[in-house]
C-alpha positions in Angstrom: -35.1 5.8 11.8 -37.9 7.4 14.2 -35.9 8.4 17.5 -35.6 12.0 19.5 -33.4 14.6 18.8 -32.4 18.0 18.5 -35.3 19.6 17.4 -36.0 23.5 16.1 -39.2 23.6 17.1 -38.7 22.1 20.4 -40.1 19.2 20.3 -37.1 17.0 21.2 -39.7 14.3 23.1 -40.9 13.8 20.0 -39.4 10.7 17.2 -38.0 12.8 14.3 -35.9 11.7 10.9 -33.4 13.6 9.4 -33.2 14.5 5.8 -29.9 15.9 3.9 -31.2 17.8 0.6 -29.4 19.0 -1.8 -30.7 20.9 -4.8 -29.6 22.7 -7.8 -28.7 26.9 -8.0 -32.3 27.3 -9.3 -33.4 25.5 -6.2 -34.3 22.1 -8.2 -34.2 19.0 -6.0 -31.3 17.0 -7.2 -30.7 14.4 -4.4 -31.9 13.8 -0.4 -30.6 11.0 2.2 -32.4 10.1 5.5 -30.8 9.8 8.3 -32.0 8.3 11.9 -33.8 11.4 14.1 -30.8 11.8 16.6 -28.1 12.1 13.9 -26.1 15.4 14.3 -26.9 17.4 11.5 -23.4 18.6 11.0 -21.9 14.7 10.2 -24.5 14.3 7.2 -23.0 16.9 4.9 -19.8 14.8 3.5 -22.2 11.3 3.5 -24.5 13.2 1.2 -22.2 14.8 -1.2 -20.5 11.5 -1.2 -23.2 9.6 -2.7 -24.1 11.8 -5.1 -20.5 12.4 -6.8 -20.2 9.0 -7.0 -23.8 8.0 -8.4 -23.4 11.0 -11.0 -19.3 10.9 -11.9 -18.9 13.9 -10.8 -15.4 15.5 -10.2 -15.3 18.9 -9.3 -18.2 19.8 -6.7 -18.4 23.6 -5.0 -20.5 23.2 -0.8 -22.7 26.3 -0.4 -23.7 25.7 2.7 -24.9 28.4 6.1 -22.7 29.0 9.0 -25.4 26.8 11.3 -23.7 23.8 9.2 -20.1 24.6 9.6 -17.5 24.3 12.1 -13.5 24.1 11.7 -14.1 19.9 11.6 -16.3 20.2 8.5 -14.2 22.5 6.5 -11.2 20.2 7.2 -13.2 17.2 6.6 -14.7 19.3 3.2 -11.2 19.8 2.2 -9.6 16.1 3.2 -12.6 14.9 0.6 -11.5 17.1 -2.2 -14.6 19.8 -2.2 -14.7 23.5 -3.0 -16.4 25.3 -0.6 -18.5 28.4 0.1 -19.5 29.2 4.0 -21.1 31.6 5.9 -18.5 33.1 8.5 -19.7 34.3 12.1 -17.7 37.7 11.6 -18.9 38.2 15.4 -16.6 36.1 16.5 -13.2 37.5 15.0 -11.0 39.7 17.3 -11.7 43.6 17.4 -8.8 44.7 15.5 -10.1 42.3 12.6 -13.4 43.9 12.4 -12.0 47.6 12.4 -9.5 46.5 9.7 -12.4 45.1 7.4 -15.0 47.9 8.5 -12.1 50.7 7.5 -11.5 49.3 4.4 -14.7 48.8 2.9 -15.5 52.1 4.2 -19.1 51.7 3.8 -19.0 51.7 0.5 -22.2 49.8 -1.2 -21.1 46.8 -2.9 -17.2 46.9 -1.8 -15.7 43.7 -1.3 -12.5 42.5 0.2 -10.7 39.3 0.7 -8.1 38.0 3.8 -6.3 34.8 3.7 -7.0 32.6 7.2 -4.8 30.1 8.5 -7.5 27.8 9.1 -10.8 28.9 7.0 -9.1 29.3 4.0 -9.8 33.2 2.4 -12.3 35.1 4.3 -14.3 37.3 1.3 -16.5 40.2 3.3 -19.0 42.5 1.1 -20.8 45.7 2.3 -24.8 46.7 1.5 -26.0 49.6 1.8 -29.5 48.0 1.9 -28.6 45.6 5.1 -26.5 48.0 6.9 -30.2 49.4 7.2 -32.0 46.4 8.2 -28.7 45.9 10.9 -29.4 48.9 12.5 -32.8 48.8 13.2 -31.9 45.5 14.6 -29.2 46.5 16.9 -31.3 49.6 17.9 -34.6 47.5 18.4 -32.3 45.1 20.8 -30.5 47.8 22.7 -33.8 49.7 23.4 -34.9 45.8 25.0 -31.2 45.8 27.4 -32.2 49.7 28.4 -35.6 48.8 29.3 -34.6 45.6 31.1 -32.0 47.7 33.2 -34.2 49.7 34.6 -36.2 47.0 35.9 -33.5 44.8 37.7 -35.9 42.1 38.9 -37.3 41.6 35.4 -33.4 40.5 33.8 -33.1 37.9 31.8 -30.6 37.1 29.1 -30.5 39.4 26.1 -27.5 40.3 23.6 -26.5 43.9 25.2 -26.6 43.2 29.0 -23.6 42.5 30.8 -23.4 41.0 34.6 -20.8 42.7 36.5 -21.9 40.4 39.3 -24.6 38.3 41.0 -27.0 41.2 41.1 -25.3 44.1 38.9 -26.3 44.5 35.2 -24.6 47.2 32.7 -25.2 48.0 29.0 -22.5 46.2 27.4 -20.7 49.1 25.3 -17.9 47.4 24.1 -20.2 44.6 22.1 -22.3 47.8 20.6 -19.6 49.4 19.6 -18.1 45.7 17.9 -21.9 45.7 16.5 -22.0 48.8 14.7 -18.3 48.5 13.2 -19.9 45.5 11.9 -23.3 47.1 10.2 -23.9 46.0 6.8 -20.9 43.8 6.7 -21.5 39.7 5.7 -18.5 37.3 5.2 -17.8 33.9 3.8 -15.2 31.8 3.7 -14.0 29.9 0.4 -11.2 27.9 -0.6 -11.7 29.1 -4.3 -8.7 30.4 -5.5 -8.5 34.1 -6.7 -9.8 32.8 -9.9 -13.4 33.0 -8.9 -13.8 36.4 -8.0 -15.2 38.5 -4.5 -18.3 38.9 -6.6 -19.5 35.7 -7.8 -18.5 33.6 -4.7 -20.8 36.7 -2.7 -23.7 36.0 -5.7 -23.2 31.8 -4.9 -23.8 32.7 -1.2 -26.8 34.9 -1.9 -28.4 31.8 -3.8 -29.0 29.9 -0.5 -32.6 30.9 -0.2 -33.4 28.7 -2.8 -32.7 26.0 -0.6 -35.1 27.5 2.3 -37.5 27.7 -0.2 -37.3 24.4 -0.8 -37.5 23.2 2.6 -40.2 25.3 3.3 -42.6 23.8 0.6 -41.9 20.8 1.7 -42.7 21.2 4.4 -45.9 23.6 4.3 -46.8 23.5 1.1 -46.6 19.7 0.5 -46.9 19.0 4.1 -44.1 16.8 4.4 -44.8 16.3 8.7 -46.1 14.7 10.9 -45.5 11.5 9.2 -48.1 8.9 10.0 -45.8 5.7 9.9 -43.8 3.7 12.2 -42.0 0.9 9.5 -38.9 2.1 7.9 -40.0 1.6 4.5 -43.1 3.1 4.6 -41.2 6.3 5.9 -39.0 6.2 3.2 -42.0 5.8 0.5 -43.2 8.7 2.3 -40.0 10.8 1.8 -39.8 9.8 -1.9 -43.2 10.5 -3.0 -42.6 13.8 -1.5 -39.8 14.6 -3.1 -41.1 13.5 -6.6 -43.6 16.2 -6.2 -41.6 18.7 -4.8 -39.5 18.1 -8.1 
């Protein structure tokens, strides 16, 4: 199980396990899976919610799960399995004239939501706050103040969101990307294939639940101090794992 990986805190040199977790909407630990240290993260979901259906019978099963964990593979393979799913979209990444079609028509309007069908994402719901429009803005302010400062200082360039090379040694204020950035202020989006049935709202509320599972994480691993593990044999790694999740339950 112990072996290098892709590590968040950059410590790739260093054995690592993996563990999938899922837990309930109140954030109650329901179910974990080790995997070996050098597993990519992304190929654990399905294994997971595999087991678990068929330990517990379960037939209908809705994914709420961060854009970090989901690519265009993952949905299809959510789909291929039979799962419901709710995902973080990168709304970055759609094309201009997507962005000023969603920004236009939720017009800034606190708690407006809209839904587009996708060919490959299923429906893409978006939702505006008045409240993170806020915290977006002082964001992109805070990081276009850092590309302004760095422009005036050629030699001292490194790579930041707002900066744009024109060549080998020319920098500019990338205008284009601020102005997609503030189109895009206060705007989140997720993509679902719940059918219209569930509505804009509650598949935006299932989203917003997510921190439950940070939390969870989190006291694991502070809290309950989950790492560094002291063992090298497999089994006394996965005693570890359970007597931790026993208490975190």
């Amino acid at each position: 199980l112990r072996k290098p990986g892709y590590s968040k805190d950059s410590k790739s040199q260093q054995p690592q396990i993996l563990i999938g977790l899922l837990v309930s909407i109140e954030g109650f630990p329901v179910a974990y899976q080790i995997f070996e240290g050098n597993k990519f993260e992304g190929h654990t979901l399905i294994p997971v919610i595999s087991a678990f259906k068929r330990k517990y019978g379960i037939q209908q099963f809705t994914v709420v799960a961060d854009a970090a964990m989901m690519s265009l593979e993952n949905m299809l393979a959510l789909r291929s399995a039979g799962l419901q799913y709710v995902v973080g979209a990168r709304t970055a990444k759609l094309s201009r004239k997507v962005i000023e079609d969603i920004s236009e028509r939720l017009h800034q309007q606190d708690g407006a939501t809209l839904r587009i069908q996708t060919e490959d994402y299923g429906d893409l719901i978006c939702d505006y706050s008045a409240k993170r429009f806020a915290k977006d803005q002082r964001e992109m302010n805070k990081q276009i103040k850092k590309a302004e400062g760095l422009l005036k200082n050629p030699a001292a360039i490194k790579r930041t969101k707002f900066i744009k090379a024109v060549n080998e040694n020319t920098y500019i204020l990338n205008t284009e990307l601020v102005e997609k950035t503030k189109l895009l202020l206060g705007i989140k989006g997720y993509y679902t294939n719940l059918g219209p049935d569930v509505s804009n709202d509650m598949i935006v509320e299932q989203y917003h639940n997510l921190w439950h599972v940070e939390q969870a994480f989190r006291i694991a691993k502070s809290d309950l101090q989950m790492r560094p593990i002291y063992h090298f044999k497999e089994k006394m790694i996965k005693v570890h794992i359970l007597i931790c999740f026993m208490a975190l339950a």
